[in-house]
LOMI-908264 format. One record per residue (C-alpha): residue number from 1; x, y, z. Coordinates in Angstrom, 2 decimals. Each point is the difference from the previous one (the first is absolute). Example, Ala and Ser with C-alpha at 12.3 -4.5 7.8 and 13.67 -1.06 7.14 Angstrom:
# residues 2
1:12.30:-4.50:7.80
2:1.37:3.44:-0.66
This chain:
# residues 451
1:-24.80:-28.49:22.93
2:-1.17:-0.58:-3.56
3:1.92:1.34:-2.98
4:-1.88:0.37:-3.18
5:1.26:1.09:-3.26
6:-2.62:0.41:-3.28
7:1.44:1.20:-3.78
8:-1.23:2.65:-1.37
9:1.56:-0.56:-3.03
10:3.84:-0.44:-1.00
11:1.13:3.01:0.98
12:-1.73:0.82:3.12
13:-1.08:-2.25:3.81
14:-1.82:0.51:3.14
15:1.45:-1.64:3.16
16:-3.02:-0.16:2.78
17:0.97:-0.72:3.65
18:-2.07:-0.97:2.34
19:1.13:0.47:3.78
20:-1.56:-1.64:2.92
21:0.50:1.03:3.77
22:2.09:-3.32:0.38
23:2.72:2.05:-2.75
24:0.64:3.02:1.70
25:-1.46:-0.30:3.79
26:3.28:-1.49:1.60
27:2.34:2.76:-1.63
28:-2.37:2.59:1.19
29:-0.07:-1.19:3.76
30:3.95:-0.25:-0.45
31:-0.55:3.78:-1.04
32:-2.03:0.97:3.08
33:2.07:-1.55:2.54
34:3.38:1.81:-1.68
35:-1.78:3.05:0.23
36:-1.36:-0.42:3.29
37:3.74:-0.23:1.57
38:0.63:3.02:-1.47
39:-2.92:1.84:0.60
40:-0.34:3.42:3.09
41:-3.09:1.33:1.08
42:-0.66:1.61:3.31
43:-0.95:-1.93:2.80
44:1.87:-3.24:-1.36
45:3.25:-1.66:0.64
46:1.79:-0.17:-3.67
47:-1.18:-3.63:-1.40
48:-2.78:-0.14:2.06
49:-2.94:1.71:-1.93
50:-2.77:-2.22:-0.12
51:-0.11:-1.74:-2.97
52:-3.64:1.40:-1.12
53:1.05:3.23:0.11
54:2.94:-0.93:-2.08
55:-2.57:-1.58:-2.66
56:-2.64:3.41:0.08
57:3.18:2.54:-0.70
58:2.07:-2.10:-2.89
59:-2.28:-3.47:-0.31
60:-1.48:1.42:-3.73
61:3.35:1.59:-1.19
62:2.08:-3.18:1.07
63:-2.30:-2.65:-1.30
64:0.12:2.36:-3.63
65:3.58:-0.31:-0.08
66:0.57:-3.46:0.88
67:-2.55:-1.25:-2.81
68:1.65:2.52:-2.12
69:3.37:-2.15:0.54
70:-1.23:-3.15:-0.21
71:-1.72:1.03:-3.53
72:2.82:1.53:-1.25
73:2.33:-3.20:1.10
74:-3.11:-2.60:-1.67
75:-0.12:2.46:-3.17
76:3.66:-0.48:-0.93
77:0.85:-3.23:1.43
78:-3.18:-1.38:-2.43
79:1.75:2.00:-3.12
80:3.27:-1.61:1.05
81:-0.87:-3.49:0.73
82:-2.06:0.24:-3.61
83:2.35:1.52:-1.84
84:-1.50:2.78:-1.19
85:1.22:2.49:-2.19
86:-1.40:3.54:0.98
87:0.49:3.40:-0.96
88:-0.46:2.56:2.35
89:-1.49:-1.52:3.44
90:-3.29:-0.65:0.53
91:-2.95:3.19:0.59
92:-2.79:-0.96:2.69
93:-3.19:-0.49:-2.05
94:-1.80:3.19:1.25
95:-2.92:-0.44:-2.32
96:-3.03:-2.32:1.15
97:2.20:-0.38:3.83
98:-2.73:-0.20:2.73
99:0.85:2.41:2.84
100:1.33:-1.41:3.05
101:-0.87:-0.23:3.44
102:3.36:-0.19:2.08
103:-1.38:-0.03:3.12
104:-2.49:-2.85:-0.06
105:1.15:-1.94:-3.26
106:2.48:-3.21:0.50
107:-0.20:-1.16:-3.85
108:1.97:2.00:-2.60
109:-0.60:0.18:-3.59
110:2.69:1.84:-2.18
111:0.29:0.15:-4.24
112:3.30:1.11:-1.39
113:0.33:0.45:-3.99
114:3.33:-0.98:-1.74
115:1.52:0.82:-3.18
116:1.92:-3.12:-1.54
117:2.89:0.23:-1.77
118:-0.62:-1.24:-3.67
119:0.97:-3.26:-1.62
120:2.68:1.00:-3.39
121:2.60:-1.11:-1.87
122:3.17:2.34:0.02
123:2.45:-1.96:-2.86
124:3.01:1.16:-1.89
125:1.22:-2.01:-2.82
126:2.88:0.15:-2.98
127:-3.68:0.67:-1.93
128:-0.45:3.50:1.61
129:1.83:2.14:-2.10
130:0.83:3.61:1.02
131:2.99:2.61:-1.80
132:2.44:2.14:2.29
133:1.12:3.30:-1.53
134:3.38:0.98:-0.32
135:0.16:3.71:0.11
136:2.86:1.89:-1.95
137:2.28:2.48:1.04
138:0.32:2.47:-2.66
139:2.82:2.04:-0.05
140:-1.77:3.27:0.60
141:-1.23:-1.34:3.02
142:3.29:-0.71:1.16
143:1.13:3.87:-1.12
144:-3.12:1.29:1.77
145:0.64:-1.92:3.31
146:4.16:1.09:-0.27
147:-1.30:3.61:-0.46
148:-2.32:-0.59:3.18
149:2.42:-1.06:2.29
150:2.63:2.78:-1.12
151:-2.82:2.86:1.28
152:-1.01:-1.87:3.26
153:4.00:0.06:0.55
154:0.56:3.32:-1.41
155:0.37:3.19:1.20
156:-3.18:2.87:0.81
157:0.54:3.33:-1.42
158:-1.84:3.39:-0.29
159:-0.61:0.56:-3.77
160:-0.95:3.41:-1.69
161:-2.89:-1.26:-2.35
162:-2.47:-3.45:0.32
163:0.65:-2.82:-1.74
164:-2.42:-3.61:-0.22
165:1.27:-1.17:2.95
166:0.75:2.61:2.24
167:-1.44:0.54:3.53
168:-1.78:3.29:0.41
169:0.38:2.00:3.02
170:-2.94:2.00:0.62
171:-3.43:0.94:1.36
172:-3.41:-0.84:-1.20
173:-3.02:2.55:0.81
174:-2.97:0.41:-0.65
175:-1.27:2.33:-2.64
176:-3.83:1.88:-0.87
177:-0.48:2.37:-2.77
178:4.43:-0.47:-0.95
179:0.09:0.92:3.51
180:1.77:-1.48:3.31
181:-3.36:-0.71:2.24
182:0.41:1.32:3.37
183:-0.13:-2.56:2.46
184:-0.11:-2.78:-2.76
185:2.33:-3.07:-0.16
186:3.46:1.13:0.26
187:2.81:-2.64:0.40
188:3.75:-0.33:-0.70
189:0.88:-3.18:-1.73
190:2.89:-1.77:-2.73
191:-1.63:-1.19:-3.10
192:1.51:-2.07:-1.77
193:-0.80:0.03:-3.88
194:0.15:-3.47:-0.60
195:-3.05:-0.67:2.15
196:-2.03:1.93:-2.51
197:-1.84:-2.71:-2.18
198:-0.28:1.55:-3.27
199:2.74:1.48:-1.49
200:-2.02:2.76:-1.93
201:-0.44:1.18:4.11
202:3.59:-0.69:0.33
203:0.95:2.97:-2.64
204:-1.49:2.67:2.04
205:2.97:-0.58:2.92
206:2.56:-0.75:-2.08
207:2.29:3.24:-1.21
208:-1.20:1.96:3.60
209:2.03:2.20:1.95
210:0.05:0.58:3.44
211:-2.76:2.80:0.89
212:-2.28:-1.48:-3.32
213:-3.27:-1.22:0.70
214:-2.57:-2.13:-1.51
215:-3.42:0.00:0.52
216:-2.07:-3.23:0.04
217:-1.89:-2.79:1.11
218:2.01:-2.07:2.13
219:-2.63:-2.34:0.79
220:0.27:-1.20:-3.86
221:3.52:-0.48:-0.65
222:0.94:-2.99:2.31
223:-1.05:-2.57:2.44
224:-1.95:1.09:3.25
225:2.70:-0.55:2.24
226:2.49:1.91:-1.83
227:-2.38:3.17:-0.22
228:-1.13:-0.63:3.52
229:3.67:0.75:0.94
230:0.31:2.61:-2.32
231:-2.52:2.04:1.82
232:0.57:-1.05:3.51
233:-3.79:-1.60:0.46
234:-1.15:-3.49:0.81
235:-0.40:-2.63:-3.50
236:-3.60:-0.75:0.68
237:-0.51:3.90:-0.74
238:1.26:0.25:-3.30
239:-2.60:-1.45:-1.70
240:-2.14:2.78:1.05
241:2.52:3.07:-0.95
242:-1.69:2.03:-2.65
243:2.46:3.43:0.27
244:2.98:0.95:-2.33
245:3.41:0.64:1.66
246:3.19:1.96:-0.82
247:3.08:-2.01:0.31
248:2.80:2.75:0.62
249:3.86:-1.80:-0.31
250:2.60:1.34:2.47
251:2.30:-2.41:-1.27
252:1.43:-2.95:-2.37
253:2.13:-3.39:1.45
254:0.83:-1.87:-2.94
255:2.25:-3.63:0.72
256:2.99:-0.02:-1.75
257:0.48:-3.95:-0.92
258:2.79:-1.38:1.71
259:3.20:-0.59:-2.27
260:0.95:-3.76:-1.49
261:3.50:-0.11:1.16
262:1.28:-2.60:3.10
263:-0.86:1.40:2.83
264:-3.93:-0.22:-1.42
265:0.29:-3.52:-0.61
266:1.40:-0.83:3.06
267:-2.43:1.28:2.15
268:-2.52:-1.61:-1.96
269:1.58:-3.91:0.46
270:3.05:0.75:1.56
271:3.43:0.15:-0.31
272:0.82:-1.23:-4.29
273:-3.08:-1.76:-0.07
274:-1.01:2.00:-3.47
275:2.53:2.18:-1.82
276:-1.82:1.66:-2.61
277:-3.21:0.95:-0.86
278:-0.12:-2.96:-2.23
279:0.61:-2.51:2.77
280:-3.03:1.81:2.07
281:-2.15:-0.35:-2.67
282:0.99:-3.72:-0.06
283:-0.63:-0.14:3.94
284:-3.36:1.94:-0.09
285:-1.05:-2.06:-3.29
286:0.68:-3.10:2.15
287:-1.91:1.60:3.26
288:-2.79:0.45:-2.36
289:-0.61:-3.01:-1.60
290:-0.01:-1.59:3.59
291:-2.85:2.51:0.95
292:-2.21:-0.87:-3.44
293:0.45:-3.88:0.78
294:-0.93:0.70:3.49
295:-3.02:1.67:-1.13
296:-0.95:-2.46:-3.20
297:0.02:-2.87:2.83
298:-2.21:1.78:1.85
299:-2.49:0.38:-2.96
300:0.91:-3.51:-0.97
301:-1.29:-0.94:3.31
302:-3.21:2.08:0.09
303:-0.55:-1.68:-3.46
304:0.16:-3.51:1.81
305:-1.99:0.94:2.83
306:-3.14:1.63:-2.03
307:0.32:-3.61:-1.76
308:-0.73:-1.76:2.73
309:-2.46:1.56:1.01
310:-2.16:0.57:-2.59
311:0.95:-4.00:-0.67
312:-1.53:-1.03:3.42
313:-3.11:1.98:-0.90
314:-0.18:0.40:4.33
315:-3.56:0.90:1.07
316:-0.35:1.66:3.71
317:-2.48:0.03:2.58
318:-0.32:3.53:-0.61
319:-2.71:0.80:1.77
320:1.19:-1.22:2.85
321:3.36:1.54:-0.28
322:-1.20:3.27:-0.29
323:-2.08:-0.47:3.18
324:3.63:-1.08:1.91
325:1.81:2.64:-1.41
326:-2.47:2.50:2.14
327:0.46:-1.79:3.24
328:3.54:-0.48:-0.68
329:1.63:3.59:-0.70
330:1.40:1.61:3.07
331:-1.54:3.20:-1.15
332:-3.54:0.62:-0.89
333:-0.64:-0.60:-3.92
334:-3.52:0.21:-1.46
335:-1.74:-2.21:-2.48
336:0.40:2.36:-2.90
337:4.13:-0.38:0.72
338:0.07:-3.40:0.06
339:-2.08:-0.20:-3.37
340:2.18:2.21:-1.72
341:3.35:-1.67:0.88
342:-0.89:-3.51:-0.06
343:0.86:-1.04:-3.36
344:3.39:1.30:1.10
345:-0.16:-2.12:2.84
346:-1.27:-3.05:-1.46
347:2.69:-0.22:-2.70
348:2.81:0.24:2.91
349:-1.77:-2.91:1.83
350:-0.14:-2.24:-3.23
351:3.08:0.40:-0.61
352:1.03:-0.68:4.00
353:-1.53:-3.36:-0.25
354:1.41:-0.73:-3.69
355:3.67:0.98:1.80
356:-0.64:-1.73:2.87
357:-1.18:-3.44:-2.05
358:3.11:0.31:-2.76
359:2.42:0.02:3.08
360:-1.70:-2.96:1.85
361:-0.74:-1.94:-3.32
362:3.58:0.78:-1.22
363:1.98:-0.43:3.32
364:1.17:3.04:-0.20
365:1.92:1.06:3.44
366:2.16:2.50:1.89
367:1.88:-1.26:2.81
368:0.84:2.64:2.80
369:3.75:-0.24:-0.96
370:-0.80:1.30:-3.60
371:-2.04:2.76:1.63
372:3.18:0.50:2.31
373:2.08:-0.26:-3.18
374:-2.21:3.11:-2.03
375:0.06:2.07:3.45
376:3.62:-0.03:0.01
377:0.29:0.95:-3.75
378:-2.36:3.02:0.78
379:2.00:0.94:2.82
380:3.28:0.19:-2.48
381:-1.83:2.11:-2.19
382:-1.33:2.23:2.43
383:3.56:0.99:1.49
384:1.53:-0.07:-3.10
385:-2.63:2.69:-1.32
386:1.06:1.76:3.32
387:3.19:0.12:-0.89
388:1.27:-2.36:3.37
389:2.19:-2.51:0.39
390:-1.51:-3.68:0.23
391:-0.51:-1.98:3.38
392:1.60:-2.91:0.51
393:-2.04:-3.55:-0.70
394:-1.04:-0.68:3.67
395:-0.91:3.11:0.63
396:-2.08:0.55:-3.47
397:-1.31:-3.40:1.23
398:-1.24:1.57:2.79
399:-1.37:3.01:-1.61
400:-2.20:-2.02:-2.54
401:-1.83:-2.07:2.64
402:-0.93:3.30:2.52
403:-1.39:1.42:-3.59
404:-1.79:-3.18:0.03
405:-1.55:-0.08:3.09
406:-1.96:2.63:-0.97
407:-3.60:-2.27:-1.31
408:-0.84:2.74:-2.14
409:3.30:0.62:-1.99
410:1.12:-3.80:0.10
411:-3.78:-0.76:-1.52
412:1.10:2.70:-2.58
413:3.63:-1.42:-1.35
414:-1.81:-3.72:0.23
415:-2.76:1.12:-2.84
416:2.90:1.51:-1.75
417:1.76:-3.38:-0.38
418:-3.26:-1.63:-0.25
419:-0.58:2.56:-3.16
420:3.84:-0.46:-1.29
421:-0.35:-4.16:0.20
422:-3.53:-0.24:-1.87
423:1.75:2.60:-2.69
424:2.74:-2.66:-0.42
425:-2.65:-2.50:-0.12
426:-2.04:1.81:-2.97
427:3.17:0.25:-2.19
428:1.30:-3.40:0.09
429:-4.08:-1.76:-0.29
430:-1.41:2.22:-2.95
431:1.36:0.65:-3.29
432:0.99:3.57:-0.40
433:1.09:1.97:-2.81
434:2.51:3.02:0.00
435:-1.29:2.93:-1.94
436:2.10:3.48:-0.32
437:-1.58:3.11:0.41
438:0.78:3.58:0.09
439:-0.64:2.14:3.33
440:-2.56:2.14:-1.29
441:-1.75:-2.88:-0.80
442:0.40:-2.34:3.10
443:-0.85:2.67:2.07
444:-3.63:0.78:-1.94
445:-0.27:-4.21:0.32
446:0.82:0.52:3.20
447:-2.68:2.73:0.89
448:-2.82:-1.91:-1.94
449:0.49:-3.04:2.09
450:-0.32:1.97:3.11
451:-3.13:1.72:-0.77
């Protein structure tokens, strides 16, 4: 066997392999004989089918997949013995391949085509300098969340005439001429007004009574999936509703906020936890500020990872990766897909291989006992959300490693500490810079970054 590998250029190989009969021909007589034990036909004893009849019925198709094997096994043993950094695996060179003749050809010739992983640099220094926002918690945020929890704890009742944020009891149907259509879209629905998106549309619910109606476009005064349950019909439809509709109210539930007194609080946090409105707005202030942090590290890290990679300046064998990506999707994906979602693509794998190098240039590791350790803590959390008391610590012990023994979810809680380690890794290399910020304005920041 001769293994031959020529450069195309940095980013992309060809492995050739050439097979001769001396490679494969004592694994396919192996083959032969196995299946000859095994093999019935009339007029034979089992085992005892002559061996040329063995070779004219599966001769071709086991002397295929034997030189199949042992070019798969030369293939990768060659990448591994010259440490070679793929992506993807290697695609048969279909191009140029002469056809092949299995039944009287003993000499193999096969091309493969690699894509190489590029050569970069992925540093951080006390020189990169990034700022992390500090978001503030104005007090009418705080008011507006208090008054938010007080209606999702307070009590539903029927009201006389609409208010902004209501919920309308009613049915919408459709109208032609200021007239109910006969046979046209008819469906009994709640609307709330605060789904409406402008509040000039608002004003023409509010102040209703029930057996008012309003006629309108419902297709124009909120989201698709709102109006598609308005009108009982399926979301990819609305798009293409033209009609007017009568919205006729039958009646008005109105939530009465729930009242600040003790036995509010203490469902809230529990038993004297917060006793006064004053000490919740502490507490929520506090939950808040935990949530912006949570959220300015996360842009703090996005910040560090579009760094790097527009720092490595990564180049991709992207013509070859597209031609993978066809051959490697479970379901069928055409060449106009792949074109239009590769960019996409190609910035996840740079920054794969920038992850992957920072945590193997940086030592960066997580040891199955801190993955043990996290699984545990998310456990807690989990039955304390529930409401249930906790297990005890050799049983929680046990719990954590069955949730790890499934590959998929353990792979899943190892990239998150994998992701929480390289964050504490950016903030104590680079210099960074703590900037406050109002909501409004993190949250535009925030917006523009992700587009």
């Amino acid at each position: 066997m001769e293994v031959v590998r020529k450069d195309i250029d940095k980013l992309n190989a060809e492995i050739t392999i050439k097979i001769t009969e001396a490679d494969y021909q004592e694994k396919v007589n192996q083959a032969l004989k196995n299946y000859r034990k095994q093999a019935n036909m009339p007029g034979f004893r089992k085992g005892m089918v002559p061996m040329g009849m063995i070779k004219k019925m599966v001769g071709t198709n086991i002397l295929v997949e034997e030189i199949n094997k042992t070019l798969s096994d030369s293939l990768y043993q060659y990448i591994g013995d010259n440490k070679l950094d793929i992506l993807g695996n290697p695609l048969p060179k279909e191009a140029d391949a002469p056809e092949i003749d299995w039944e009287n050809q003993k000499e193999f010739e096969f091309t493969y085509e690699l894509g190489l992983a590029p050569e970069f640099k992925a540093e951080l220094t006390e020189k990169d300098k990034f700022e992390k926002y500090k978001v503030q918690v104005a007090d009418k945020m705080i008011e507006d969340q208090i008054q938010e929890i007080a209606k999702r704890y307070g009590k539903m009742e029927e009201a006389d005439e609409s208010k902004a944020e209501d919920m309308l009891y009613g049915k919408f149907e459709q109208i032609e001429k200021g007239e109910i259509k006969e046979e046209g879209v008819s469906n009994g629905t709640v609307l709330n007004i605060s789904t409406i998106e402008k509040a000039k549309d608002q004003k023409q619910f509010i102040g209703l009574k029930p057996g008012d109606s309003v006629d309108c476009k419902p297709q124009k005064l909120a989201a698709d999936n709102y109006v598609a349950a308005w009108l009982g019909v399926d979301e990819a439809l609305v798009k293409d509703i033209k009609a007017d509709f009568r919205f006729t109210v039958e009646k008005i539930h109105r939530t009465e906020p729930a009242e600040m007194n003790q036995e509010f609080f203490d469902k809230l946090y529990g038993a004297d936890v917060v006793k006064s409105k004053e000490e919740l707005g502490e507490k929520i202030k506090g939950e808040m500020e935990a949530s912006f942090a949570q959220n300015a590290e996360q842009l703090f890290e996005r910040d560090v990872q579009d760094h790097l990679v527009k720092k490595a300046k990564i180049n991709l064998p992207d013509e070859f990766m597209k031609r993978w990506l066809q051959t490697a999707n479970e379901k069928p994906i055409t060449a106009e897909q792949i074109e239009s979602e590769y960019d996409q693509y190609a910035m996840g794998l740079k920054w794969q291989l920038i992850e992957n190098k920072l945590i193997k240039d940086n030592n960066v590791e997580v040891t199955k006992e801190e993955v043990i350790e996290h699984t545990k803590g998310m456990i807690r959390q989990q039955l304390a959300g529930m409401g249930q008391g906790m297990m005890d610590e050799a049983e929680m012990e046990e719990t954590a490693k069955r949730v790890l023994e499934n590959q998929d979810e353990a792979r899943r809680l190892y990239e998150q500490l994998y992701s929480v380690k390289l964050r504490e890794f950016y903030n104590n290399t680079v210099k960074v810079k703590e900037k406050e910020i109002s909501y409004d304005d993190f949250v535009k920041l925030a917006e523009k970054k992700r587009n």
